[in-house]
VEXSE-920458 format. One record per residue (C-alpha): x, y, z. Coordinates in steps of 0.25 Angstrom, whole numbers, padded with zeros to 4 digits, always signed. Each point is the difference from the previous one (the first is absolute). Layout:
XYZ...
//
This chain:
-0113-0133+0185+0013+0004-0007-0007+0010-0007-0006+0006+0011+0011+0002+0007+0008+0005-0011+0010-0011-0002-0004-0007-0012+0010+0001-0011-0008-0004-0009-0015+0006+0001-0003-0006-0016-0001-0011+0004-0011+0004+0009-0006+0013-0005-0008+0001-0013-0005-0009-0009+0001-0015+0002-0005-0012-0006-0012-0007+0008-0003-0012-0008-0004-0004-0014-0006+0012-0005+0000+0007+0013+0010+0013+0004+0002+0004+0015+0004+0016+0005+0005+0002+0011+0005+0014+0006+0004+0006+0014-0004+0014+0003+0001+0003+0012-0008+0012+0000-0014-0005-0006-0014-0003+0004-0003-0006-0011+0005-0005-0013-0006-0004-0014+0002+0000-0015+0002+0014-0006-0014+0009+0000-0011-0012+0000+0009-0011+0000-0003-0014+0010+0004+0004+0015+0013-0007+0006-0001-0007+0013+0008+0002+0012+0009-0010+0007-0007+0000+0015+0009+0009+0008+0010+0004-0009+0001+0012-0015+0000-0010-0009-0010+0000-0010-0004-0012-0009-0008-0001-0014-0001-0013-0006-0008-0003-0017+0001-0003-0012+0013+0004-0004-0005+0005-0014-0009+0010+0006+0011+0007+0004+0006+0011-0008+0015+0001-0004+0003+0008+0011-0011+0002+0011-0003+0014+0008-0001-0002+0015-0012+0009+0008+0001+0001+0014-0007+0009+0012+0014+0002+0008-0002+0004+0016-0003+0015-0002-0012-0003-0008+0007+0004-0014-0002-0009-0012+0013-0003-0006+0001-0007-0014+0013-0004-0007+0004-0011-0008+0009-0014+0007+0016+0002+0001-0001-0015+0003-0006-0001-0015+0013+0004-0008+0011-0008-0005+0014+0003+0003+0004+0012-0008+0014+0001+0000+0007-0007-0011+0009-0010+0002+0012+0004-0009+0000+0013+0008+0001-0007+0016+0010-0007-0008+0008+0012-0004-0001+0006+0013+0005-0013+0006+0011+0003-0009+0005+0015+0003-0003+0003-0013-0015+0006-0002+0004+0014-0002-0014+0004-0001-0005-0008+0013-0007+0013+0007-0009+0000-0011-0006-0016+0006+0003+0002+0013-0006+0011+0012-0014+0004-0006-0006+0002-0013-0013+0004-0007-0003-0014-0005-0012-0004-0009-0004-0014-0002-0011-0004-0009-0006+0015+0002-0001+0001+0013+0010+0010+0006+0007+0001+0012+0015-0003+0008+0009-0011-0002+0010+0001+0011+0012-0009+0000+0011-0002+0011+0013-0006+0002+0001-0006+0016+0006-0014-0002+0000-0001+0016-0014+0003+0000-0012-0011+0005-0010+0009-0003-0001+0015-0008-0012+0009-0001-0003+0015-0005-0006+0007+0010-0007+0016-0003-0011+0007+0002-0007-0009-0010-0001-0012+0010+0001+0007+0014+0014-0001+0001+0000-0015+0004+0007-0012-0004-0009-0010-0001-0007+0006-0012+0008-0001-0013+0012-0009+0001+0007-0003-0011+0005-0014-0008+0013-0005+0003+0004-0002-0015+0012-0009+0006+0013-0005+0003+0004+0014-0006-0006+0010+0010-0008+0007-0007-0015+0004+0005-0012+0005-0008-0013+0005+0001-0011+0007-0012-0009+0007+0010-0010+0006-0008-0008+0013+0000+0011+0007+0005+0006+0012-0007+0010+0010+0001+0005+0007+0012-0004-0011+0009+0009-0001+0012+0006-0013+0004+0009-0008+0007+0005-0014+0000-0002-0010+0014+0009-0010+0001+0002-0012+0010+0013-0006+0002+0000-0016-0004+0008-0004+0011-0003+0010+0011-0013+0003-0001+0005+0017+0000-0010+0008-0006+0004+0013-0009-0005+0011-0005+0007+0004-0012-0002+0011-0011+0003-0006-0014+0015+0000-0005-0004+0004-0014-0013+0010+0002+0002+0011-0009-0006+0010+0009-0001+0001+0015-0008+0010+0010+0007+0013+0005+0008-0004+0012-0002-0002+0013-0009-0011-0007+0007-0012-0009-0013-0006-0007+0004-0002-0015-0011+0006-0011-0002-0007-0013+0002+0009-0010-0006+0001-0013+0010-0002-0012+0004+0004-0013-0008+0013+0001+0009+0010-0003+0004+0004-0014+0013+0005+0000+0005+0013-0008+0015-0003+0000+0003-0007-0013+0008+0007-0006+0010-0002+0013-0003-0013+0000+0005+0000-0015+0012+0008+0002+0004-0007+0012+0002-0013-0004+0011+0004-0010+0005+0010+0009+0016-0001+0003+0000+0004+0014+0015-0004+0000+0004+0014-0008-0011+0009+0003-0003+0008+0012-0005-0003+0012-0002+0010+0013-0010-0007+0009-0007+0008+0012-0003-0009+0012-0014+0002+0007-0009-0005+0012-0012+0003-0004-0007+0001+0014+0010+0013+0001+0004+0007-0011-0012+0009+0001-0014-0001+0007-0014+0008-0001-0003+0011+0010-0005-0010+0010+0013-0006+0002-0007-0012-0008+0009-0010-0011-0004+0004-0014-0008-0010-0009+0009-0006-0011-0008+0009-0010+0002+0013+0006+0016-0005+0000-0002-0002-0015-0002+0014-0001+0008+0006+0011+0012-0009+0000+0001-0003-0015+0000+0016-0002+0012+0001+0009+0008-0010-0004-0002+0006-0014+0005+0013+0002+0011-0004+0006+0005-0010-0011+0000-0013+0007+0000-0012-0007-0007-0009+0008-0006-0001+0012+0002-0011+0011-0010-0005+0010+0002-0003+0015-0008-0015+0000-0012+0005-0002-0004-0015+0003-0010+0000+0010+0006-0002+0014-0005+0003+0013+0007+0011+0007+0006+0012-0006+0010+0002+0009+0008-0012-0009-0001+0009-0012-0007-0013-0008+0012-0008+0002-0006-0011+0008-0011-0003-0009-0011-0010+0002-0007+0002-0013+0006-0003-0013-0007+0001-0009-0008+0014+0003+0002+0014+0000-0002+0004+0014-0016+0006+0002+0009+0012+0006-0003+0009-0010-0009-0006-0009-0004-0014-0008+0007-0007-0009-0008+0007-0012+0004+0013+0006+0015-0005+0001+0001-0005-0015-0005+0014-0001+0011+0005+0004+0010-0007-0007-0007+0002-0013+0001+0015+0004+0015+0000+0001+0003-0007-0013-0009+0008-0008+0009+0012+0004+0012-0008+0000+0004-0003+0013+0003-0016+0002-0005-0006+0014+0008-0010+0008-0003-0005+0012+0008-0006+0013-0004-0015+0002+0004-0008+0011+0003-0016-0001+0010+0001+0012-0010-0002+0012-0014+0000+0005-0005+0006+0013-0006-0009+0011-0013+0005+0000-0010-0009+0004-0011+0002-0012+0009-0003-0009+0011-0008-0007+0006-0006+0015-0001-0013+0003-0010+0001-0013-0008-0013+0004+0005-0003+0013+0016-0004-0005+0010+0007-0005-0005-0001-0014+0005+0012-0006+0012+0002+0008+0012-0008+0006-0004-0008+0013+0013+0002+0006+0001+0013+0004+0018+0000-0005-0007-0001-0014-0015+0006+0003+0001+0014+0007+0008+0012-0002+0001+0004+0015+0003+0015-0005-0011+0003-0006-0009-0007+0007-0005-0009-0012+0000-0014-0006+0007-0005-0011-0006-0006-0013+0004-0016-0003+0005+0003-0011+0001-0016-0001-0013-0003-0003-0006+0002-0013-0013+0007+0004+0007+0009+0008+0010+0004-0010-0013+0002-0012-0007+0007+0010+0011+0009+0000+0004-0002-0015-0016+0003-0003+0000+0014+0009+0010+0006-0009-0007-0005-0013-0012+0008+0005+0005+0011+0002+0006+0001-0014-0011-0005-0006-0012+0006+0008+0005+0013+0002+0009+0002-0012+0011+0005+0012+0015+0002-0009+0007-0009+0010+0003-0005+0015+0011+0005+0010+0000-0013+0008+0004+0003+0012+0008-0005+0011+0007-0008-0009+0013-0003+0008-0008-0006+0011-0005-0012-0008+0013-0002-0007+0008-0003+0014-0005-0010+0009+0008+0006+0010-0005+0013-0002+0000+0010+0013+0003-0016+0008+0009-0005+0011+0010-0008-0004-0011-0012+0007-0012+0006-0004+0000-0004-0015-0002-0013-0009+0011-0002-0011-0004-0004-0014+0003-0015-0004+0013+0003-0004+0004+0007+0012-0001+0014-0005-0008+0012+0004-0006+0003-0014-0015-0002+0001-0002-0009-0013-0013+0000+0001+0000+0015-0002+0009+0000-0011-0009-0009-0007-0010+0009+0001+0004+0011-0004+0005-0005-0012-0013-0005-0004-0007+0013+0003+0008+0008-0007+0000-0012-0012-0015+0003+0000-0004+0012+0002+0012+0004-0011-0006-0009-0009-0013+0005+0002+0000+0015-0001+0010+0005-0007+0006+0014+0004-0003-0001+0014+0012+0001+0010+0003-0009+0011+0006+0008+0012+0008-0007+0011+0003+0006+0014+0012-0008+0004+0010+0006+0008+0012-0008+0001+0009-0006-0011-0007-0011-0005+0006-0002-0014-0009-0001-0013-0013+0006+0006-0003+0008-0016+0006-0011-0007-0008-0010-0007-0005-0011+0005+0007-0008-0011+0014+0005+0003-0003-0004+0016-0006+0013+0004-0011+0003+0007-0007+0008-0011-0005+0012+0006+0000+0011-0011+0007+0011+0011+0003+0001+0014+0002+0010+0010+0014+0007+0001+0001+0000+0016+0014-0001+0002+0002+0013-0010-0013+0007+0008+0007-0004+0015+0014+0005-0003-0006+0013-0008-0009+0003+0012+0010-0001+0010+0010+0008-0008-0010+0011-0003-0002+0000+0018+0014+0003+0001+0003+0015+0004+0006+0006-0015+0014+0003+0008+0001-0016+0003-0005-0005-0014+0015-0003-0004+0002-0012+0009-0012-0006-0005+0002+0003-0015+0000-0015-0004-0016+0000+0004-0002+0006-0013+0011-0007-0009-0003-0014+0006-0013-0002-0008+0006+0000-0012+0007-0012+0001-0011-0008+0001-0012+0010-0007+0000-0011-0013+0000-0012+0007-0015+0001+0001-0013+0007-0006+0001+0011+0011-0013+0011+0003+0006+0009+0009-0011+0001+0013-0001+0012+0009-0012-0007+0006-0010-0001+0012+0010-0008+0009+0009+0011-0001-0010+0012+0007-0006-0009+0011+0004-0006+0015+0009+0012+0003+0008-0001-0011-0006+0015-0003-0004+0006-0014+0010+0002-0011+0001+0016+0002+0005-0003+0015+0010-0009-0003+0005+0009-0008+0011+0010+0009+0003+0014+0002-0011+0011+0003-0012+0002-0009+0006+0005-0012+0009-0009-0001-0010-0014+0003-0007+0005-0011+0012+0001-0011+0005-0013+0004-0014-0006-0001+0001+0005-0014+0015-0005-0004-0006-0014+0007-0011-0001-0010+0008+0007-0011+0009-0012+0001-0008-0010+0002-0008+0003-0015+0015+0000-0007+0005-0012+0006-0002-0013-0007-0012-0009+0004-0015+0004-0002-0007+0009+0012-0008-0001+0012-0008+0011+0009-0006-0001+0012-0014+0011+0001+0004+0013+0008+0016-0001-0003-0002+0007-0013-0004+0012+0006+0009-0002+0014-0011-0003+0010+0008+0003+0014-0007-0011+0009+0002-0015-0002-0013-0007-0007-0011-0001+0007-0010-0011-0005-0012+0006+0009-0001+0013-0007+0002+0007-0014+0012+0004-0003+0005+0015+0004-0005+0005-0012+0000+0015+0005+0017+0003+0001-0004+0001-0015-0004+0016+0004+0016+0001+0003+0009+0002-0012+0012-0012+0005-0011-0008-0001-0007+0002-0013+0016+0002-0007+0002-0014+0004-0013-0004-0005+0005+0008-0014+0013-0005+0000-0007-0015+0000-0010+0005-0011+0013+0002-0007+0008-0010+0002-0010-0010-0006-0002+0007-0012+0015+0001-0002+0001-0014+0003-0010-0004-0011+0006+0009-0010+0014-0004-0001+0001-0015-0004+0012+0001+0007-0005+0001+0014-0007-0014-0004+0004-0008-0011+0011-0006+0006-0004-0001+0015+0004-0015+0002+0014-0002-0009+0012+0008+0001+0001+0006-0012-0011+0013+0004+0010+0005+0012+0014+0003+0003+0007+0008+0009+0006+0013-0004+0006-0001+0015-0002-0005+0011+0012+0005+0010-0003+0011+0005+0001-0004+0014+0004+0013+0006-0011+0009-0007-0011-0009+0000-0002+0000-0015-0004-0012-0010-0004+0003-0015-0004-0011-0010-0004-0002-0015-0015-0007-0004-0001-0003-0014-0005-0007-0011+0002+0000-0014-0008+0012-0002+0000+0009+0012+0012+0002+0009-0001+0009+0017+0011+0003+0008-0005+0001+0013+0011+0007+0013-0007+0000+0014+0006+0008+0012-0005-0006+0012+0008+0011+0009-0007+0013+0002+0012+0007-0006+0000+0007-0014+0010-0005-0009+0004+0011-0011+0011-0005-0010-0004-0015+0003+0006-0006-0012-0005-0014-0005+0006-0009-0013-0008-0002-0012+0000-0008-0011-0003+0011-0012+0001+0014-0005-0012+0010+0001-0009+0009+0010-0006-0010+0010-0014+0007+0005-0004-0001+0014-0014-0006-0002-0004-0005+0014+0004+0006+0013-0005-0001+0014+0005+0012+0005-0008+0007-0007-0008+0011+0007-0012-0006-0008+0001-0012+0012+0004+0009+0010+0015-0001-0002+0010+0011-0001+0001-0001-0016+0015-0001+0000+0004-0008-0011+0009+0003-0014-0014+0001-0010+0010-0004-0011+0014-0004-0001+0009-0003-0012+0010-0011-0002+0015+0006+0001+0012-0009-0006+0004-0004+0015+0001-0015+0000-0006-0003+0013-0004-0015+0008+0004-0008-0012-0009+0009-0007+0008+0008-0012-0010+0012+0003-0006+0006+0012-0009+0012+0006+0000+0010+0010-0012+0001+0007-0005+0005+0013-0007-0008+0009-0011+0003+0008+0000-0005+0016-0007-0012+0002-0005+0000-0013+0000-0010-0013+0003+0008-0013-0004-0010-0014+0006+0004-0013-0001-0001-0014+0007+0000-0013
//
């Protein structure tokens, strides 16, 4: 009866093959569909129990072969034939439930969710499932009608861990997992937390994928890569949602090949680096941009497969460009096909809500205390790295998890056990993950959004850090933003927002984000927070990126704020890609162009982003005119860089330094190339004046609300 009504744990015990006596086998199977039953094409018919779908065969157990085929008429009058699920031992090694047990099977994803399996040669499915609350757990799909009582799995024991080989089933069937709570009795219908490919949204039905199809290209990137030292070479990132940076003429998201052409063509000729991903994890609403993910380990069916986005990634690193992408550990959203109350309890997130839910966001909060949870995690960026040959992970949210009372009331939070607010769970985590994932991929970065002043967060783990290889510069990006609003003529009482960094800019790894966060919810695009009337948005708009790509600390650019989009980010539509037709527009899309390539080509824009020893000021006080200049260097390249953020020309500005000779003005963003004025000194020799501590100096002119760079 258990089986029947779907509440046996254990359907082995029943199902399949069973001896019957000396010499004799039993079969029994329930399938709740069939007419009639018997043993593959000619076989012995089974006989069924009076009133009930079970179906019994009883012989000689040695006419039997090694794994028998079923044949049965179901209730629409189609013959179905298939081999037994019931006549397979278990398949998932023991040293691997015992790893996973641990927190320590990095490669987990490749055991559990669902697999072409083949067992003696006959193909199929194994699925596997962790629900360690569960009483009973079945795959459901078109295959068996959607219904739970035809293929539960074996509860491999204490540990959690479910599994069933269904064979005859192939790639691209769609599935899902039922489960019923031990204790309550809840039934839940829940899509698979490690399916590698899932059905284009409104719909949540997992795929199973065929694997190791695709035969990569990108080895001499891979090569080059591993010994790549990203601490001294350039690094100018451009930030994209792919759902939005472009579409086809219906308004329709383009496929993740097309964006291997499109995309990767773009980021090219504007000398970008790399390229970083909005979570392209799959997720079920667009309007959370991919940040509340239900889907780990699979590209979103948004634009493609995961064939079509490996595609794409092997597309950029043939043409140079390295791929990040944003991944999200800090929270899970409630929806109800998904990781939720995973088998009834609070399995993969806190039961109490103080420690479980994140009451801005709307989400949950991984456990980070139990071992499964933490390699489910551990496993998802190990994926990633190793199935997608992605550089790196910006991990994101990373304050949130790192403070228990993070956006809490004073009541409303649990402390840690020695009474502190620090989540040590977290910490722990994210020591390992950046242990791993450094030891196993060489020359991929670690990129931490962490916007307070949690110390340590790019030191190594060995020294008491957290071992991220960079993190987000937010303090540096606040402060410039906010001075940069400022109407020119009131800069002066808020010159300290540009000095202050610097009193800080190497106590971390910093990249320096003008991100996604920063043109949405009102907080309007970065041409309209700039002031004054057209002209003069447009020139600070190019002083603010000029500055940006001479400061220390590697870079980061939102799509559409290189060639000034005027509206805030929409993620419903393309981005405004017509203002390119108006001259502003396409001189900030040059001036970008070149900053990049300038940025690659002096080492001392680069070399020394995260010590001291590549900046220093030339001066820093000029309060009253607004004016800052600086000095990046390295051993073979040295810039002087003087910015004017008033709309004031400045003939006769006179700046200290350090030798002799005729310093060349090889950068300026005033140049009527960019649609600036092209005011500026071209060329300017060194007079005998000592000058800001500096035993020679220059007279230069410079231009209003521009950034001049110069060169010995």
């Amino acid at each position: 009866m258990k089986i029947a009504e779907a509440r046996h744990h254990d359907p082995f015990a029943v199902l399949g093959r069973h001896p019957a006596g000396p010499g004799q086998a039993r079969i029994t199977v329930y399938l709740p569909y069939a007419e009639s039953v018997r043993l593959g094409p000619d076989g012995a018919a089974f006989t069924r129990r009076p009133g009930s779908d079970f179906f019994d065969y009883s012989g000689p157990a040695r006419d039997l072969p090694e794994h028998y085929q079923l044949r049965w008429l179901d209730k629409d009058g189609y013959t179905r034939e298939h081999y037994d699920p019931y006549d397979f031992a278990p398949q998932l090694p023991e040293f691997d439930q015992h790893l996973f047990g641990e927190g320590k099977h990095w490669h987990i994803y490749q055991k559990l969710g669902a697999h072409l399996h083949r067992i003696d040669g006959i193909d199929g499915v194994l699925f596997a499932l962790w629900a360690p609350n569960a009483g009973r757990v079945s795959v459901v799909g078109d295959f068996n009608r959607w219904d739970g009582r035809c293929q539960p799995l074996r509860s491999l024991g204490g540990g959690g861990l479910w599994e069933l080989f269904v064979p005859g089933l192939t790639a691209g069937c769609v599935y899902k997992f039922e489960l019923r709570n031990r204790y309550s009795g809840e039934l839940l219908i829940k899509t698979d937390p490690y399916g590698q490919a899932f059905e284009l949204r409104p719909d949540t039905a997992a795929i199973v994928v065929r694997e190791d199809r695709y035969r990569w290209q990108d080895q001499a990137w891979m090569t080059q890569r591993a010994g790549h030292d990203w601490l001294h070479e350039p690094m100018a990132v451009y930030e994209v949602h792919l759902g939005s940076w472009r579409r086809d003429k219906l308004g329709n998201f383009l496929n993740y090949r097309a964006l291997a052409v499109e995309l990767v063509a773009y980021v090219k000729q504007l000398g970008f680096t790399h390229i970083e991903l909005l979570p392209v994890t799959e997720h079920p609403l667009d309007a959370s941009w991919g940040y509340q993910t239900t889907g780990y380990f699979a590209p979103t069916s948004r634009h493609g497969s995961p064939d079509d986005f490996r595609f794409f990634i092997d597309a950029c690193h043939q043409n140079n460009i390295g791929v990040l992408l944003d991944w999200v550990p800090a929270h899970f959203p409630k929806d109800a096909f998904a990781l939720a109350r995973f088998d009834g309890s609070a399995l993969y997130e806190h039961a109490d809500p103080r420690q479980g839910e994140h009451r801005d966001w709307g989400t949950l909060i991984y456990n980070l205390g139990r071992n499964e949870v933490k390699n489910f995690l551990l496993a998802s960026a190990v994926f990633w790295l190793e199935e997608f040959h992605l550089d790196g992970l910006r991990v994101d949210a990373v304050a949130s998890m790192l403070y228990l009372d993070y956006s809490r009331e004073a009541h409303d939070w649990l402390p840690n056990r020695y009474g502190g607010n620090e989540n040590l769970e977290a910490i722990a985590f994210f020591r390992e993950l950046n242990t791993v994932t450094h030891q196993q991929y060489p020359g991929i970065v670690m990129m931490a959004e962490e916007s307070t002043a949690w110390p340590q967060v790019t030191r190594p783990t060995w020294t008491g850090g957290l071992g991220f290889s960079m993190k987000w510069n937010m303090g540096w990006m606040h402060d410039t933003l906010a001075y940069m609003s400022q109407e020119p003529i009131h800069r002066k009482y808020h010159h300290d927002q540009l000095t202050f960094g610097m009193l800080y800019a190497f106590t971390e790894n910093f990249i320096l984000p003008f991100s996604h966060d920063e043109v949405v919810h009102g907080k309007q695009s970065l041409l309209n927070k700039m002031p004054g009337d057209n002209w003069q948005k447009f020139a600070n708009l190019r002083l603010l990126y000029t500055y940006m790509f001479t400061y220390p600390g590697k870079k980061l650019l939102f799509m559409g704020c290189e060639f000034g989009q005027g509206v805030e980010w929409n993620f419903n539509q393309a981005l405004d890609w017509y203002v390119l037709d108006y001259p502003a527009h396409q001189g900030v899309q040059a001036l970008v162009s070149d900053l990049n390539r300038l940025y690659k080509t002096h080492p001392a824009l680069f070399s020394h982003d995260f010590d001291a020893q590549g900046f220093a000021w030339i001066d820093c006080h000029d309060v009253q005119q607004s004016v800052i200049s600086y000095r990046r260097a390295n051993k073979f390249d040295e810039l002087i860089v003087v910015l004017n953020f008033t709309p004031v020309p400045r003939p006769g500005y006179r700046i200290g330094v350090p030798e002799p000779g005729v310093y060349t003005e090889i950068f300026n963003s005033d140049s009527g190339y960019y649609g600036g004025s092209n005011t500026g000194s071209g060329a300017a020799a060194a007079e005998p004046i000592a000058w800001m501590n500096q035993p020679w100096s220059l007279s230069l002119t410079l231009p209003p609300l521009g950034a001049v760079i110069l060169k010995l």
